[in-house]
Each structure stands twice: as C-alpha cells, then as structure tokens.
C-alpha positions as CSV (number, residue, x, y, z in Angstrom):
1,X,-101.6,14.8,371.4
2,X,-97.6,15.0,371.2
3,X,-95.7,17.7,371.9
4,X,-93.6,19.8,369.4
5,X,-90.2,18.9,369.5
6,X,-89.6,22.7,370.9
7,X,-91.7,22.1,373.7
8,X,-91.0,17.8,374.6
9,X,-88.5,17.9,377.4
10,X,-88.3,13.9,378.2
11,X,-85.3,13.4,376.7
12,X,-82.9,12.2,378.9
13,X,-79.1,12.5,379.5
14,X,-77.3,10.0,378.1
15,X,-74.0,8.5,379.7
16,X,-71.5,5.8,378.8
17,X,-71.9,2.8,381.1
18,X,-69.5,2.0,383.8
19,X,-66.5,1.4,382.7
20,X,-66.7,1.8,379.4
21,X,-63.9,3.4,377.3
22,X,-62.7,4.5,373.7
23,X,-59.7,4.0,372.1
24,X,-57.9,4.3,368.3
25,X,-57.1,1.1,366.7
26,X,-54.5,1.3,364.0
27,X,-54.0,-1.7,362.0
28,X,-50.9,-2.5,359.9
29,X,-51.0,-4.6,356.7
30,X,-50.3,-7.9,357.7
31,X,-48.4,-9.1,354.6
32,X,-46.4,-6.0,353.7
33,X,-45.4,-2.6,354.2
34,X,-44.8,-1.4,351.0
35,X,-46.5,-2.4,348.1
36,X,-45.2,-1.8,344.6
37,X,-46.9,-3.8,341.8
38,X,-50.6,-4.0,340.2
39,X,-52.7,-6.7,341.6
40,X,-50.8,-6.0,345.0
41,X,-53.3,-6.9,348.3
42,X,-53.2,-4.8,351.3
43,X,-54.8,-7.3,354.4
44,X,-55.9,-5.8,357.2
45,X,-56.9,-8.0,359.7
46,X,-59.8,-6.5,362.3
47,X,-58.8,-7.2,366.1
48,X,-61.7,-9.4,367.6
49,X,-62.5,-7.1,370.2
50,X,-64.6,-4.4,371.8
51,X,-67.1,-2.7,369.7
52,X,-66.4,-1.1,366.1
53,X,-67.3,2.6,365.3
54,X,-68.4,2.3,361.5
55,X,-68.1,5.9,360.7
56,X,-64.8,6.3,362.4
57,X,-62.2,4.3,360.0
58,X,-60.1,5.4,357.4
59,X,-56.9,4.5,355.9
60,X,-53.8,6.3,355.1
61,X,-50.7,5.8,353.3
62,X,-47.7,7.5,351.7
63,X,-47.6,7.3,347.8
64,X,-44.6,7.8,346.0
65,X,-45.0,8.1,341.7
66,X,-41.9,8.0,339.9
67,X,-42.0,10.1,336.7
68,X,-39.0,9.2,334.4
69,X,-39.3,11.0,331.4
70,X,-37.4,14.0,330.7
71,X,-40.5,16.0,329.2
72,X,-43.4,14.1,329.7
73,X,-46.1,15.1,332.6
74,X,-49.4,13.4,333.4
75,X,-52.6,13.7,335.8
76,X,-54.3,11.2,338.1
77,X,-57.6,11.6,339.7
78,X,-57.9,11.9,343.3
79,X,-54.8,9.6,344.1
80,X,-56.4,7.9,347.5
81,X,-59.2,6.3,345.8
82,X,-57.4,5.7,341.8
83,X,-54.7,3.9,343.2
84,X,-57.2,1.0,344.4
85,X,-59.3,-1.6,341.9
86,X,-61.0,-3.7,344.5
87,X,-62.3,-3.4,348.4
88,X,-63.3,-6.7,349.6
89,X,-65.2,-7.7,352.8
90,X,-63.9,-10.4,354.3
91,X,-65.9,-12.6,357.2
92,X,-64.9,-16.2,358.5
93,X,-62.6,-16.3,355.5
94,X,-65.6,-15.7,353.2
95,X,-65.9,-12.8,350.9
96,X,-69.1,-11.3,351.7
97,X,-68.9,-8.3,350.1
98,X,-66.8,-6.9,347.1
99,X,-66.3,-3.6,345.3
100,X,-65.3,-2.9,341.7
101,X,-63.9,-0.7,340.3
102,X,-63.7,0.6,343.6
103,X,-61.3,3.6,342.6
104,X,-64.2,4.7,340.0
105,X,-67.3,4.0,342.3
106,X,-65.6,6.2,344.5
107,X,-64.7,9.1,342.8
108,X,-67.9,9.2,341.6
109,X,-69.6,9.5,344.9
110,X,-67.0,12.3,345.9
111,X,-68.4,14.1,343.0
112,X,-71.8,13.5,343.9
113,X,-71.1,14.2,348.0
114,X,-68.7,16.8,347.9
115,X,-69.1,20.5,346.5
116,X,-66.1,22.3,345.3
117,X,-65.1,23.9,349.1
118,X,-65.0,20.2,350.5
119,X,-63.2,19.2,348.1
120,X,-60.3,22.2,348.3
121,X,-60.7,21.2,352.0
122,X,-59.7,17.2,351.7
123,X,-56.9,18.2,348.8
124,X,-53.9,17.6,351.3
125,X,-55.5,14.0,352.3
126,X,-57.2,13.1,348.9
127,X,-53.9,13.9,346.7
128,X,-55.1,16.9,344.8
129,X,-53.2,19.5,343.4
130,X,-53.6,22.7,344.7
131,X,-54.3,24.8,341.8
132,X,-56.2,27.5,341.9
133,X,-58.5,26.8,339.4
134,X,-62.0,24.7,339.6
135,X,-60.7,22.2,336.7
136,X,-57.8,21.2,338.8
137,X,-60.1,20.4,342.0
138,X,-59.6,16.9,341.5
139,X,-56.3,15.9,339.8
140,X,-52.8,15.5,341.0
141,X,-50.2,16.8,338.5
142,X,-47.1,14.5,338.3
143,X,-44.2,16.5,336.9
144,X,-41.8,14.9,334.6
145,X,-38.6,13.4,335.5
146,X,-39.6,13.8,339.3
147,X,-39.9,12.0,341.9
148,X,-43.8,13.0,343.6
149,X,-44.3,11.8,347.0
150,X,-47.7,12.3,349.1
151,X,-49.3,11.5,352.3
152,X,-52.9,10.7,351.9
153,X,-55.7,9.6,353.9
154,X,-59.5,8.9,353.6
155,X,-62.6,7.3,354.7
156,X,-63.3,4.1,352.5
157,X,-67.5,3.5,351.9
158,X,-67.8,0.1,352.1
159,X,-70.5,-2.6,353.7
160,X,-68.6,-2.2,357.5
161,X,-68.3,1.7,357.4
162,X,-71.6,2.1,356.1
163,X,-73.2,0.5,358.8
164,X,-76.0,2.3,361.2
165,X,-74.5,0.6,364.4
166,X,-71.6,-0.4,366.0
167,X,-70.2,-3.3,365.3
168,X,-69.3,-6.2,368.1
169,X,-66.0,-7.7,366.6
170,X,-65.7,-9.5,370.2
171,X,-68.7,-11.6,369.3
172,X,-67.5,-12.4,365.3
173,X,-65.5,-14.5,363.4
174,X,-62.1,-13.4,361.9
175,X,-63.1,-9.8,359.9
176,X,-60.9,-9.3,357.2
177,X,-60.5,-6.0,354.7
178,X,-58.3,-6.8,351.0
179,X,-57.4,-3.5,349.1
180,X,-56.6,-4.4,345.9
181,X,-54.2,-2.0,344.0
182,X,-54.9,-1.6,340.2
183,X,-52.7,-1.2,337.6
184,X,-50.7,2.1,336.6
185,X,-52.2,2.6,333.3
186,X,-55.6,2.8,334.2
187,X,-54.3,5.1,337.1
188,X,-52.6,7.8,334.8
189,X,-54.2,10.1,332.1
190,X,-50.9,8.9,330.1
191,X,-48.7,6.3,331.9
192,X,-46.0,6.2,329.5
193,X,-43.6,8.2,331.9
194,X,-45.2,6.8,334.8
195,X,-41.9,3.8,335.8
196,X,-43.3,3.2,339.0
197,X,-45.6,3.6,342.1
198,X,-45.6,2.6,346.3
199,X,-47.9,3.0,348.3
200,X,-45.7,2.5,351.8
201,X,-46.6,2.3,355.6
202,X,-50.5,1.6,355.0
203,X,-52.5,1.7,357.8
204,X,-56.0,1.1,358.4
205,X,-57.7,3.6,361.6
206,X,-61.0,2.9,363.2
207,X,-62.1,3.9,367.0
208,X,-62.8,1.1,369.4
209,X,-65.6,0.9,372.2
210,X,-65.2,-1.0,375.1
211,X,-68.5,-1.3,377.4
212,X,-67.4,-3.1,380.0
213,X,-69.3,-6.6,381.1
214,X,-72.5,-6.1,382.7
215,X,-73.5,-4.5,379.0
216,X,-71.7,-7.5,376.9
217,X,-73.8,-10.1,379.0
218,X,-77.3,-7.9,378.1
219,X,-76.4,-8.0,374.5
220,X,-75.2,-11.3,374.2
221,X,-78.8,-12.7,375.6
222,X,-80.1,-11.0,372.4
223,X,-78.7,-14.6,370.7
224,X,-79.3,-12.9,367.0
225,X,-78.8,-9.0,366.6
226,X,-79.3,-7.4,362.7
227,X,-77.2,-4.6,361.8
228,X,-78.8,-2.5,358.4
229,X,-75.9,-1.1,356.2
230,X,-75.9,-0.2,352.6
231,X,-72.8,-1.2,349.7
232,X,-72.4,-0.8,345.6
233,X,-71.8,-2.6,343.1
234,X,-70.6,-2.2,339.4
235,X,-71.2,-4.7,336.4
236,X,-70.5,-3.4,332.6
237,X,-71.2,-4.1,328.8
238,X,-69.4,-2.9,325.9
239,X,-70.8,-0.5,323.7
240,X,-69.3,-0.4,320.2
241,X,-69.2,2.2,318.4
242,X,-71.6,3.2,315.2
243,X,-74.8,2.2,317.0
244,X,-77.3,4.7,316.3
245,X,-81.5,4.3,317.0
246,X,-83.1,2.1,320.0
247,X,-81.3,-0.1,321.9
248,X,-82.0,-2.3,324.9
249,X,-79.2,-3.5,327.1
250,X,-79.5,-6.1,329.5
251,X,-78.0,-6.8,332.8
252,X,-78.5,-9.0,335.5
253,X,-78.4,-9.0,339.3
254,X,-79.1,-10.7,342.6
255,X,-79.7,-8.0,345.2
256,X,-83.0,-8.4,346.8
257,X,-82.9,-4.8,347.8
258,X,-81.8,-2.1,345.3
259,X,-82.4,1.5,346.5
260,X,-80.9,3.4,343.6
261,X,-78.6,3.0,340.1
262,X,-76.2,5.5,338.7
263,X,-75.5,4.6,335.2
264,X,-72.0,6.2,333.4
265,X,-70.6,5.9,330.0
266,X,-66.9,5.7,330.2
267,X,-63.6,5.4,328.1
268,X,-61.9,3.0,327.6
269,X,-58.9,4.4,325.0
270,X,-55.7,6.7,326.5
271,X,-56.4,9.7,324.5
272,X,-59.5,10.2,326.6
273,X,-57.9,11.2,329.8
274,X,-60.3,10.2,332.3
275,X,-60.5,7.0,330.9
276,X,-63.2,4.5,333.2
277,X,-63.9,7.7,335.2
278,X,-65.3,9.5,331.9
279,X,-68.6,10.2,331.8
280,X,-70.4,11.2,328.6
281,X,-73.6,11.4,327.1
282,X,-73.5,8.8,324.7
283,X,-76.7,10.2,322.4
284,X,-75.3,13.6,321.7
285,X,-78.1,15.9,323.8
286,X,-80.3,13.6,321.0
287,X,-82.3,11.4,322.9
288,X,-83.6,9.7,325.7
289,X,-82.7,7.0,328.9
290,X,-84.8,4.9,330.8
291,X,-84.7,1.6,333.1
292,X,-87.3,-0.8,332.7
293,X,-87.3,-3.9,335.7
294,X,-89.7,-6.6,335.3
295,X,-91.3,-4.8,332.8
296,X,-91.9,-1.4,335.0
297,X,-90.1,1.3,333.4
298,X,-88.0,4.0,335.7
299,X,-88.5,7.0,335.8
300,X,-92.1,7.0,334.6
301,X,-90.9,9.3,331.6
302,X,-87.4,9.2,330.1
303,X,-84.6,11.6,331.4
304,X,-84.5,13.3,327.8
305,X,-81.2,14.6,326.5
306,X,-82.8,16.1,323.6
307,X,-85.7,18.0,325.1
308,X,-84.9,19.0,328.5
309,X,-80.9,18.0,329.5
310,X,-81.1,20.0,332.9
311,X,-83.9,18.3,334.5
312,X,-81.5,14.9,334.3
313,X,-79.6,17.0,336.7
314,X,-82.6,17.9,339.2
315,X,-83.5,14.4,339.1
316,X,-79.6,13.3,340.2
317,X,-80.2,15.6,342.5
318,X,-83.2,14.4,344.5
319,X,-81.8,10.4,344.4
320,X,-78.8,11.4,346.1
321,X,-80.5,13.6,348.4
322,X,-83.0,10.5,348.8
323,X,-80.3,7.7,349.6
324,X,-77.5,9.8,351.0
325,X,-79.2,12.7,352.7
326,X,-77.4,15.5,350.5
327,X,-78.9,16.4,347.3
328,X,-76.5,20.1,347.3
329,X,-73.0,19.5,347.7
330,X,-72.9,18.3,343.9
331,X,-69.2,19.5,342.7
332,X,-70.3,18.7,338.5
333,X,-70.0,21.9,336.6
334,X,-71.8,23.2,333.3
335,X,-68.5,21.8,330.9
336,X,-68.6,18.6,333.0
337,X,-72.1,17.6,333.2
338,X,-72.4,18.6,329.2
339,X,-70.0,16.1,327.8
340,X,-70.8,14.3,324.9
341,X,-69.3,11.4,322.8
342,X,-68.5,12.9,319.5
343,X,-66.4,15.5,321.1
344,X,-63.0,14.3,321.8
345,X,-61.6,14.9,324.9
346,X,-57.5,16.1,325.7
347,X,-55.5,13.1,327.7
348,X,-54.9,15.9,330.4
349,X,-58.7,15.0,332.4
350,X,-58.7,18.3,334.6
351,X,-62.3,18.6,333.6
352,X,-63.7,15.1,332.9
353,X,-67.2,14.1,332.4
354,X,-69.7,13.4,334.9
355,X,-72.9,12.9,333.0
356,X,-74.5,10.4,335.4
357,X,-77.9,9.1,335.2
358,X,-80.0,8.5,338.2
359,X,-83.3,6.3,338.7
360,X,-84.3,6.3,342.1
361,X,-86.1,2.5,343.1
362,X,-86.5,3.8,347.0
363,X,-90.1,3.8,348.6
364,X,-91.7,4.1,351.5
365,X,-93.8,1.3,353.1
366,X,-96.5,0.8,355.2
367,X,-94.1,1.1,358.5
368,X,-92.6,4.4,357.0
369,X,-89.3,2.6,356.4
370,X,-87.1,3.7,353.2
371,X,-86.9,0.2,351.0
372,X,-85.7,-0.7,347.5
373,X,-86.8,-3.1,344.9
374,X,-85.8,-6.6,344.1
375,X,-83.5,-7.3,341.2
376,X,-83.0,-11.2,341.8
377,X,-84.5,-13.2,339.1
378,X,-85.6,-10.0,337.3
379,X,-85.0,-8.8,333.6
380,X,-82.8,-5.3,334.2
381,X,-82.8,-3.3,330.8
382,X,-81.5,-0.3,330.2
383,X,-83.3,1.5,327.4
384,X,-81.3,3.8,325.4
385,X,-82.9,6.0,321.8
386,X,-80.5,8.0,320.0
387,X,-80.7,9.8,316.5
388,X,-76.6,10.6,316.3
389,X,-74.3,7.3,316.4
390,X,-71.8,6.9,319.1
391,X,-68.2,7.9,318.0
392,X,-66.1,5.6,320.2
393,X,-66.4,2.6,322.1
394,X,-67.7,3.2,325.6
395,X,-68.6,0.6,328.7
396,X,-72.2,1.3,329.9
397,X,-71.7,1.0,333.8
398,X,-74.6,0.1,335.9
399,X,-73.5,1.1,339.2
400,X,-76.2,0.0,342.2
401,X,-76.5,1.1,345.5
402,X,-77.9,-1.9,347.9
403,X,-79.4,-1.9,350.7
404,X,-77.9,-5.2,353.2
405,X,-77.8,-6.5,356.6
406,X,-75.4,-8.4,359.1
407,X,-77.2,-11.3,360.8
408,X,-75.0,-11.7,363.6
409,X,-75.1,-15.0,366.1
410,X,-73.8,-13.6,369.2
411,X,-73.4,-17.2,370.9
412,X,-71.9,-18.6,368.3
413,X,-70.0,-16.0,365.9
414,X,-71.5,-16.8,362.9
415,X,-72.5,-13.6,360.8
416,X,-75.1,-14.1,357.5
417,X,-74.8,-11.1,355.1
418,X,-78.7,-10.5,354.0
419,X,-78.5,-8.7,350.5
C-alpha cells in the first residue's frame, strides 16, 4: 500500500554533480544592432555548448516610436510582442518550427495566462501604459509629435522555451532563433502619425548548465534522447461580409498531435483599432460554433451564442486550465468578452475583443499520459450557424496548440522535430 505523500519520506536530497556550474548567456543579434524597417530579421545564433534552461530565456530590447504629427496620437498593444510577425526555429540551417502572426498568438495567450495584477506587474517590461484604469492594461499610448522610447523585455513561447527538459546544445547542430519584425501599420491602432520605429541593442538571455564530464559521457551512451515540448500555429480564411445561415469552413493541417484550438474572428480594416488582434463574435449572441474532425464533432454540443454565451467562457476556461495548467488568471472582461460584429468599434483598442472559442482535443490514454488528436490527412471544419449577417469582413483564425518532440542523436548531432 503507498504512503500519503504527508507521510512518504524517501525522497532524497538532490545536488548538482561535481563540478557542474550555471551561468547567463546573453546573445547579441548577429547581423545588426538596430533594426529599423518591416520585414527586418533579428538572428540569434545559440552557442553550442553546455546545457540550455528552456524556461529561463527571454529577450529584451529598447524601442524607440517616432510620432510626427502635430495632433495626432495612437495605441499599440503590448509593444514586446506587436512589434514581431514571425519566430522561427532554426536547426542545422532547417526551419523546424515557425510562428505566425506571432505578435497576435501571443497577445492572446497573455490574455488567456495573465489576470489583470500580472499584467500591471509586467507593464514596465511588456510596454504598457500605466494608466490607472483596466481598459488601458494592455496598450501603450504614443503621444503626438513625440519621440516615445521604452526598454522592454519578455519571455518568447516558442518550441525551445516550451520544452520539459534541458536542452544539450553541446551535442546539436547550429540552433538558430529569426525574429521577424512586422510592419508599422498592422502595429498601430492608426499609423498615420507613426514615421518610424527601432528596436536597438536586442539581446536574446537564456541560463546555461554546465555538468561537468563524467555526466556528459553517461548521457551521451544514451545514443537517442526525446525531449516533449509543445508550439502553435495559425492558418486563416477570409470571411466576407453578408453571410448569414450555416456555413462550413475548411482548413487543413499536418500535426499528428493537436491538443487544443483557439479560434478568433479578427479585423482587418483601421477603423477597428485592434485590428488582427480583434476578437468578435461574428453571429451577433445569435448562434452557434462547433469543430467537426473526421467527421467527430467538438464539443459534443455547440458553444451557443444565442442560448447560453457564458458557458463559452467556462469552457475557455477549463482548456486552458487543461493544456497550460491555469484555467484563473483570465484578464477578459464583461465589455471584452461581449464583442460583437455589428457594433463598430473606436480606432483607439483600449478595450478590444477577446471572444475566443475553445475545443479542447486532449485525452488521457491508457498510460495516463495527456495526448491530442491527429489532424494530418483529416477534414478540419469549422461549423458556424448564424440568423444576423456579418457586418464586415473578418479572418477566421484557427490557432492550434501542438504537442511535438526533439529526437536528438547525441553521437551524431542530428535532431528530428516529431510533430
């Protein structure tokens, strides 16, 4: 019979071998150090040694926004993450694993990981103004005919940081990370005024283990090692405006194991501030949304808009606690969550939508292990029924959190990315 864990007193005091050590790494872009224009890359270029702490790295920057209009001010959500379009993986000179848009996946999981004290916490690092008020938890106002310059800093979820393990870079290829910076008017609420941005003196941090050799030649008779990590993914279609009733919308996708979608309706026009990071309810608290995979609908009944709106909240709720362990530090208020398409939003996006629809895919198998379901060579349809037209054109985003794995060849350096 086991013991309660109150009562079990084998566990044993764990020390760090002989002669191992921890130090910071900071890398500097290796093609620039300032970085002006959209489209711009930031390479950083991992050093092949020692053992990488996933959880540990982050990147920081100064940004500097040039306003040059006399009258006109403007808003941009959380700065660290808008000012990016891409994250891409780089192994053995191989993209293995890309993120896009990776300024909107992100501020969407802030929303759905942080609660509002986190968030007045991480304003200094994040960019965010601090105003007083709830609406402005998120935004940076960027006076006109000023010159606004900010140090930020954050941690940047992607297939390396997200990893359960550390990570040998002394027994990899070349490891490579591309930030890709996106263009200032899908930045801005309004980029007239905006003339220019930098982002200057980037530098990518993570913390280094070093375990000394008696360790590195017990791991390295291991020959193949797996490492389990998780990444996203966004692809899009173009809803036009007018359409009314039933409609099916298909997608398609080659990730072998899917643990969870967040779908979003965004913007795609100025006058709605938030623009891609607009989030709406696209039938007008008038219908229903489902997901149906190889003909197996998710959930088993539809999140409703027109019968019961609050329970597609609950269920966000329990997939986030379900895939990221925190189903309570939501930071999406009543006006927030309630956005719909027919009501026209203000280009100033201090309160922006954040309707997001959740169908959780993540089971439990016969070992008791948390895994998702296949999407390669699978019909993906997203079911949406509607009695009140949509007013705009919006982009339906299906955004998928995968589950992956680094197949690493010790002996040999080769690393397979199993997704």
């Amino acid at each position: 019979m086991p013991l309660p864990s109150s009562l079990d007193y084998r566990e044993r005091y764990e020390t760090m071998p002989e002669g191992a050590s921890t130090h910071t790494v900071s890398l500097q872009a290796r093609n620039s150090l300032s970085f002006s224009n959209g489209g711009d890359e930031l390479i950083f270029d991992f050093h092949q040694t020692g053992y990488l702490v996933p959880k540990s790295m982050y990147l920081r920057f100064k940004l500097s926004i040039v306003n040059g209009s006399p009258s006109s001010s403007t808003y941009i959500i959380l700065p660290f993450y808008s000012v990016f379009s891409k994250l891409q993986t780089i192994i053995n000179d191989k993209s293995v694993d890309t993120i896009s848009p990776y300024g909107v996946i992100q501020t969407m999981l802030v929303n759905l990981n942080m609660n509002i004290a986190q968030k007045y916490s991480n304003q200094s690092n994040l960019g965010i103004s601090s105003d007083p008020s709830i609406e402005f938890q998120e935004t940076l106002f960027v006076p006109a005919n000023q010159t606004t310059t900010i140090s930020l800093a954050g941690f940047i979820p992607c297939l390396l940081s997200n990893c359960d393990k550390l990570i040998p870079l002394q027994f990899m290829p070349k490891i490579s990370m591309v930030f890709t910076t996106d263009m200032i008017e899908n930045m801005f609420a309004t980029s007239t005024p905006i003339n220019s941005i930098s982002i200057i003196n980037p530098e990518l941090i993570y913390e280094c283990v070093k375990l000394g050799s008696d360790f590195d030649k017990q791991l390295i008779s291991m020959k193949n090692i797996f490492i389990k990590s998780q990444s996203f993914h966004n692809s899009s279609v173009l809803l036009m405006a007018g359409s009314n009733g039933s409609r099916n919308i298909n997608f398609s996708s080659n990730f072998s194991n899917v643990k969870c979608a967040f779908i979003t309706f965004s913007s795609m026009i100025t006058v709605q501030g938030a623009k891609l990071n607009d989030a709406v309810d696209i039938t007008n608290n008038s219908g229903s949304y489902s997901m149906v995979i190889d003909n197996k609908q998710y959930p088993m009944v539809e999140l409703s808009t027109l019968n019961n709106k609050g329970g597609v909240l609950l269920e966000l709720k329990k997939c986030v606690k379900a895939v990221f362990g925190n189903g309570d530090n939501f930071s999406i208020n009543t006006l927030e969550f309630n956005r719909v398409d027919n009501i026209v939003q203000s280009a100033n996006p201090q309160s922006y939508g954040k309707f997001i629809l959740p169908f959780l895919f993540e089971n439990v198998n016969i070992r008791g292990e948390k895994v998702g379901i296949s999407f390669q060579n699978k019909n993906v349809v997203i079911n949406i029924n509607q009695s009140v037209s949509q007013t705009v054109n919006r982009l339906c985003n299906l955004n998928l959190v995968y589950s992956a794995y680094l197949e690493i060849d010790l002996k040999n350096r080769l690393v397979k990315v199993l997704n």
